[in-house]
N, C-alpha and C positions, 0 to 999 in steps of 0.2 A: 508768274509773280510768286517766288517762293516765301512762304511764312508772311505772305500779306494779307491774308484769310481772318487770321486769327485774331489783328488787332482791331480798332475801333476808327473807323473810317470818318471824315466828316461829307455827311451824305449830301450837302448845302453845295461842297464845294464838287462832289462827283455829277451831281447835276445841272450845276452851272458849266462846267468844263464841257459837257457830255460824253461823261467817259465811256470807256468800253474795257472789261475786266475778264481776260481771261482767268482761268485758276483752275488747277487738278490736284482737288481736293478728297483723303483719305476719307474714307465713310466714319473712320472709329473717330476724327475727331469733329465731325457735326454733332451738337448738341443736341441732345435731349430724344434722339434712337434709341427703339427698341435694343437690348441687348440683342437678341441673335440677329438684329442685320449688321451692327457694329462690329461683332466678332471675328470677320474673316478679313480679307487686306486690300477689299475692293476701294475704287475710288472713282469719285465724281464728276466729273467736266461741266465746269458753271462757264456762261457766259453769261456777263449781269452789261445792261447797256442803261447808264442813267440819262434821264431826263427832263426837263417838264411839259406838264400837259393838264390844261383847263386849271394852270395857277398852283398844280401840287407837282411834288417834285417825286418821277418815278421810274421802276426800275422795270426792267424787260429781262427777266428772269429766266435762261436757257439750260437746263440738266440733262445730262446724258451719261448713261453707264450702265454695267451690269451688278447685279447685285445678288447675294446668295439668301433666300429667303427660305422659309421651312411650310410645306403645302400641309394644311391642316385637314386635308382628308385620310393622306397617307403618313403623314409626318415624316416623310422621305424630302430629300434636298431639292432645292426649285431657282430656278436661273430666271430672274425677271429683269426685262429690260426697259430701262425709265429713258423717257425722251419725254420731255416736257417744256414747253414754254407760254409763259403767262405774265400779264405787265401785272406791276405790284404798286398800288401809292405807299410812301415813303411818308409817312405821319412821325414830327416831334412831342406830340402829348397825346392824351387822351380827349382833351378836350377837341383838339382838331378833329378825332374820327367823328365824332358826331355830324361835322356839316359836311363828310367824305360823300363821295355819290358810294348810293348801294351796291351798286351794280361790280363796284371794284373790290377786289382783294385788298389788303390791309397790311402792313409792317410796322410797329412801332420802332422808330427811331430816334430812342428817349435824349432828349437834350440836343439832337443834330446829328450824332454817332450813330455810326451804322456797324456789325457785326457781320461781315459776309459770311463767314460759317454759319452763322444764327437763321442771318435769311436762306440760304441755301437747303437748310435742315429743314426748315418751315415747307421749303415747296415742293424736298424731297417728301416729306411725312404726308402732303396732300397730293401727291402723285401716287404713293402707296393703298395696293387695296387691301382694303378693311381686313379680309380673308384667304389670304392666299392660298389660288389653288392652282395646281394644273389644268392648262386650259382644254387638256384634255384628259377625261377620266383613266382613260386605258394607258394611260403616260404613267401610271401614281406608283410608285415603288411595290409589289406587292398586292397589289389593288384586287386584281384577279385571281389568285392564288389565296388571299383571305376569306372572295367574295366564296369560292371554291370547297373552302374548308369551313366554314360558316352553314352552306346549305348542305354540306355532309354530315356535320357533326349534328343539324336539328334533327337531321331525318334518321339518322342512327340511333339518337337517343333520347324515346320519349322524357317530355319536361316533367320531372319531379313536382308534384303536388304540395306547396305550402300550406300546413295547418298551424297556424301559431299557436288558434285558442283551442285545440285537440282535446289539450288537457282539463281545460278551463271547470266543466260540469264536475268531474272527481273535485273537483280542489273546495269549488262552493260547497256541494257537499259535507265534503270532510270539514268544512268550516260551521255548517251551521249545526252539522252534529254537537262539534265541541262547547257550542253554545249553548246547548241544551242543558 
């Protein structure tokens, strides 16, 4: 479904029909990412399956792809791969989430329209971890080689001694001299 991502769906009728939407969707244009995951030319594989269920209207939310993320131990480049699926209620106001069951995930679908980029970005952002890391340390660009030069460089060279207030007693002095 090419450029059927971007406009505004009516979620009443994709529910009612019970549709099933494929779409491969560019990461740069889901809303509201990080910059450095938007930046490269990866793209997403949504499978949205609408329906209802206990009287709300909902979506069966399927993501998959690779994406280029940045590992915050070594700040070296990190290949995380997203597979996720999760049903989502399909809510028209806010007043409706109130009587939602808790237990569900949530979409606002203001007035009946649905955003499939919108929703997709949402489940993309909570399949995302908080911190990306390599899931394994020894993997980290550099990891070794820092950790390496780090315990050489302490042992080579005793830590310098901060005095800030060295000076401090001259100074008082000199001051209450000229008080006098």
């Amino acid at each position: 479904m090419p450029g059927g991502a971007s406009k505004l769906h009516d979620v009443r009728k994709l529910a009612d029909t019970r549709a099933t939407l494929d779409l491969d969707i560019p990461v740069a244009q889901l809303p509201g990412l990080p910059d450095e995951i938007v930046s490269g030319s990866a793209q997403v594989h949504a499978r949205l399956q609408f329906g209802r269920e206990r009287g709300y209207m909902v979506a069966q939310v399927a993501l998959s792809g690779q994406l280029a993320l940045i590992c915050q131990r070594c700040m070296g480049p990190m290949a995380l791969r997203i597979d996720v699926n999760s049903p989502v209620l399909l809510l028209e106001s806010e007043a409706e989430a109130e009587g939602a069951p808790a237990d569900w995930e949530t979409h606002l679908a203001a007035e009946g329209r649905l955003s499939l980029e919108a929703l997709a970005a949402e489940e993309l952002l909570l399949a995302l971890p908080i911190v990306p890391l390599h899931a394994d340390p020894g993997s980290c660009i550099g990891a070794a080689e820092a950790a390496s030069q780090a315990a050489r460089g302490a042992a080579a060279a005793p830590a310098a001694t901060a005095r800030p207030f060295e000076g401090l007693r001259s100074l008082l002095q000199r001051g209450s001299k000229s008080d006098e």
